[in-house]
C-alpha positions as CSV (number, residue, x, y, z in Angstrom):
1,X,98.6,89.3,130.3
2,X,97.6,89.6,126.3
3,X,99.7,91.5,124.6
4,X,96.8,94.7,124.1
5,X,97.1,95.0,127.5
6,X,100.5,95.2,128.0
7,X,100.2,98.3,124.6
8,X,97.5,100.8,126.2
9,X,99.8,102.5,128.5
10,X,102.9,102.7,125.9
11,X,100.6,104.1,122.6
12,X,101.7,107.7,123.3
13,X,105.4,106.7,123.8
14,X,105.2,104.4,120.7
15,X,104.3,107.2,118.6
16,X,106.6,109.4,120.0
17,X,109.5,106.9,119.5
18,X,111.3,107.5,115.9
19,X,111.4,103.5,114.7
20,X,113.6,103.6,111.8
21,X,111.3,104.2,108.9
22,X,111.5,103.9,104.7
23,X,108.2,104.8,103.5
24,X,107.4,105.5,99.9
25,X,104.0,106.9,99.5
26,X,102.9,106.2,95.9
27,X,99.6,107.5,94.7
28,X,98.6,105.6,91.0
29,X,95.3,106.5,91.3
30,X,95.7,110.3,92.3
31,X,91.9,111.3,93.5
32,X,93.5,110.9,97.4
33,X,96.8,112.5,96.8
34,X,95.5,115.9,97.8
35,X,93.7,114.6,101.1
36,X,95.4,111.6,102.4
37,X,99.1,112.9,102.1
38,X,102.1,111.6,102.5
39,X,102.5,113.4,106.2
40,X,99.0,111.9,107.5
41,X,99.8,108.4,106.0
42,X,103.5,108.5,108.0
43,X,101.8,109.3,111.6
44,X,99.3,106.8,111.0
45,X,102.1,103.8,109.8
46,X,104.3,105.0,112.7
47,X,101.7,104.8,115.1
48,X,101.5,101.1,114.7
49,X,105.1,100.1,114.3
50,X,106.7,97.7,116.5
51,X,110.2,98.0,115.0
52,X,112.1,99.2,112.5
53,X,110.3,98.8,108.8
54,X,110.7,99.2,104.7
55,X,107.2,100.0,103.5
56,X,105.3,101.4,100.6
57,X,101.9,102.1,100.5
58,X,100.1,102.5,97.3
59,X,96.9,103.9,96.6
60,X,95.3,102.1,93.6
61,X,92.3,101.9,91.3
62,X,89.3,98.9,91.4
63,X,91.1,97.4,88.5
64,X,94.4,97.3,89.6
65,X,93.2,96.4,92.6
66,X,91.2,93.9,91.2
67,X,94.4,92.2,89.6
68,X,96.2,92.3,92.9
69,X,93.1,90.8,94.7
70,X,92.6,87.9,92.3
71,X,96.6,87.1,91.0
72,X,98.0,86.4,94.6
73,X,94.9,85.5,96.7
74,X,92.8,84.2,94.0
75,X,89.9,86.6,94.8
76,X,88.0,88.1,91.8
77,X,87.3,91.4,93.5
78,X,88.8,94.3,94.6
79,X,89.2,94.5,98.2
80,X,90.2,97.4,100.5
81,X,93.7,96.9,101.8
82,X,96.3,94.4,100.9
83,X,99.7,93.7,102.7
84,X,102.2,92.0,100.8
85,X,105.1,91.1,103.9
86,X,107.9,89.8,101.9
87,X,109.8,88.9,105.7
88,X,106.7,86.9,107.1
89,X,107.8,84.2,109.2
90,X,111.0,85.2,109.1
91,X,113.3,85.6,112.9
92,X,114.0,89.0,112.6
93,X,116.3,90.9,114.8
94,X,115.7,93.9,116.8
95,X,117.3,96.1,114.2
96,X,116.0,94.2,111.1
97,X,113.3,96.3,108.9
98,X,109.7,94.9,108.4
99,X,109.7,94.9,104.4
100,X,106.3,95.2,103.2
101,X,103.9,96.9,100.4
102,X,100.6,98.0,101.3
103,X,97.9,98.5,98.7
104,X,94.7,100.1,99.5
105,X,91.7,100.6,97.2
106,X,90.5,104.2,97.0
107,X,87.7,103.0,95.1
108,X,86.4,100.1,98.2
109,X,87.6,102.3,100.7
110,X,85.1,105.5,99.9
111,X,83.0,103.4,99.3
112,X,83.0,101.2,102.6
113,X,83.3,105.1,104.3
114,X,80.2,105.9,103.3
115,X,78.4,102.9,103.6
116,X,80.4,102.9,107.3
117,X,79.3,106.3,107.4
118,X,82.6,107.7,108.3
119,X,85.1,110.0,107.4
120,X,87.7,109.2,104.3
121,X,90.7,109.7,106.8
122,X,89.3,108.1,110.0
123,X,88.5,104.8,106.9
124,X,92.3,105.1,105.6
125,X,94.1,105.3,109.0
126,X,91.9,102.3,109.9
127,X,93.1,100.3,106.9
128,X,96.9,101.9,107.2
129,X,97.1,100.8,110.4
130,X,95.8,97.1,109.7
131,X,97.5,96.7,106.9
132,X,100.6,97.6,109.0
133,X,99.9,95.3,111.6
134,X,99.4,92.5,109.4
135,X,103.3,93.7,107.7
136,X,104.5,92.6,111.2
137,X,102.6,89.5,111.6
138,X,99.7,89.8,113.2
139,X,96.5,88.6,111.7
140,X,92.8,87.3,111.8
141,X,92.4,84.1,110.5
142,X,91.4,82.6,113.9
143,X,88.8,83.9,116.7
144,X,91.5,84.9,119.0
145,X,94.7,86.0,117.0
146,X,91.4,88.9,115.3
147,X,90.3,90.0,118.9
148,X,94.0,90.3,119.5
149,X,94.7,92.3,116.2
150,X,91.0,94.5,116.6
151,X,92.0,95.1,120.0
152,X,95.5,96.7,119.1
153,X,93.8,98.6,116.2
154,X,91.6,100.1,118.6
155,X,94.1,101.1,120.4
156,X,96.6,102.6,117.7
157,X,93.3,104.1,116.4
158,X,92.6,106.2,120.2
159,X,95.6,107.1,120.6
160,X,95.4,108.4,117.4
161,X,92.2,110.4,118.2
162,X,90.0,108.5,115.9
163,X,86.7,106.5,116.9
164,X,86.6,102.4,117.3
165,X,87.1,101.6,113.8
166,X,84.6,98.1,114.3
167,X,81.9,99.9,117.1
168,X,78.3,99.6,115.3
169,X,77.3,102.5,113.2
């Protein structure tokens, strides 16, 4: 049975569960500090936490996004969420933290919002939650490892109360 499967049934208990949880909320580029808080970003992480986990998330400006984007993934853009997982491919065990930063791009993300024609918070959990999953491993490089990771992000994102963050608009 694939693993999104198994999750359905356990979403409410996995956001009930308290994983053991560092987050430092940093806000550079302030224009979402008032709307996006601290509080909204920490339901939104939890929700989609497997284990324990060390994260930041930092809400950045198109150039420092930009820089970001194009000095570690050679890109020369600035792109809407980037997950820096600094244990990737590591064993870790069951009481060992996640350690990642997550950087999202207030500038790309209102943007893709209102091209997407949704909300600013339904676009930023979306991107919270992926960059989280992607902190723990999971990713989309091939057909069935992104129906795997879409399919829990739909998921996390129900639970949550939000739409399908990838159904047509």
């Amino acid at each position: 049975m694939p693993f999104h499967d198994q999750l359905q049934p356990r979403l409410p208990a996995m956001q009930e569960k308290n994983h053991n949880l560092e987050l430092d909320v940093q806000y550079p580029d302030t224009r979402l500090e008032a709307t996006i808080t601290p509080e909204l970003v920490e339901r939104w992480v939890r929700s989609a936490l497997l284990g324990p986990a060390e994260l930041a998330i930092r809400f950045v400006d198109a150039a420092e996004g930009l820089t970001l984007n194009r000095d570690y993934r050679g890109k020369d853009y600035a792109t809407n969420v980037l997950t820096f997982a600094y244990n990737e491919g590591e064993e870790l065990g069951e009481d060992d933290p996640v350690q990642a930063d997550i950087v999202l791009c207030t500038d790309v993300l209102q943007r893709e919002a209102d091209e997407q024609k949704k909300s600013l918070e339904e676009h930023a959990a979306h991107l919270v939650v992926h960059g989280v999953l992607h902190a723990q491993g999971y990713d989309h490089e091939h057909d069935e490892e992104a129906e795997e990771m879409e399919q829990f992000e739909r998921d996390v994102m129900e639970a949550l109360g939000y739409p399908d963050p990838y159904a047509e608009q």
